[in-house]
C-alpha positions in Angstrom: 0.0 0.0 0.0 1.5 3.7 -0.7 1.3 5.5 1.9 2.2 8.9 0.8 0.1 12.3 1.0 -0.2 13.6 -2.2 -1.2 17.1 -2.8 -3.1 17.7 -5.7 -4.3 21.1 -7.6 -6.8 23.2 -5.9 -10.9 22.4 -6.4 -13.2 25.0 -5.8 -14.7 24.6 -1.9 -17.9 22.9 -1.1 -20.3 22.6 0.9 -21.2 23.8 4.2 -18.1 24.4 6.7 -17.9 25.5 10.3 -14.9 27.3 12.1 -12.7 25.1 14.3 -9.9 25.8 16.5 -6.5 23.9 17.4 -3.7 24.0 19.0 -0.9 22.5 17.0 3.0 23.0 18.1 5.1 25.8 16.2 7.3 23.3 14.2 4.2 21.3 12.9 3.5 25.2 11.6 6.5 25.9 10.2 6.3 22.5 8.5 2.4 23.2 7.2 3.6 26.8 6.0 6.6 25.3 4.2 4.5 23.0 2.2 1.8 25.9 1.8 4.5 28.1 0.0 6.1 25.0 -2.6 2.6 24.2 -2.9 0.1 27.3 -3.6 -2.1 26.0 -1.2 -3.6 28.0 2.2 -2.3 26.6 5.3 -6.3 25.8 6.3 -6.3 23.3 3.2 -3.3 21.4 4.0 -4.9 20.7 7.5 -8.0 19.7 5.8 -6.1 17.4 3.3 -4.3 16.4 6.5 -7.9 15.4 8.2 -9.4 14.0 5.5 -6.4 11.6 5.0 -6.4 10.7 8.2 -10.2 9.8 9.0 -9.7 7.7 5.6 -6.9 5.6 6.6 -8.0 5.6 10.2 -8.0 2.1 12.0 -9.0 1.8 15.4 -7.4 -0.2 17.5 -9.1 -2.6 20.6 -5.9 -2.3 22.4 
């Protein structure tokens, strides 16, 4: 299985959305803004991409 987090072109939003707040550490920002600038994507989408990813290749574990 690849594993990697491929960011593709922008799509035009959809859909309903609601604010949410986080509190992330300051490298994990420096990191999300680094990818945000080689990318031409918004810091807010990468940590949507991010989600999304995340809740699709979740597995939750018993244990």
């Amino acid at each position: 299985m690849d594993n990697k987090f491929v960011v593709r072109p922008r799509k035009p939003a959809f859909g309903k959305t609601s604010v949410v707040s986080a509190r992330l550490p300051d490298d994990m920002i420096e990191e999300l803004d680094k990818v945000a600038k080689q990318t031409g994507r918004t810091r807010n989408e990468l940590i949507q991409m991010c989600i999304d990813y995340a809740l699709k290749n979740l597995e939750i574990s018993e244990q």
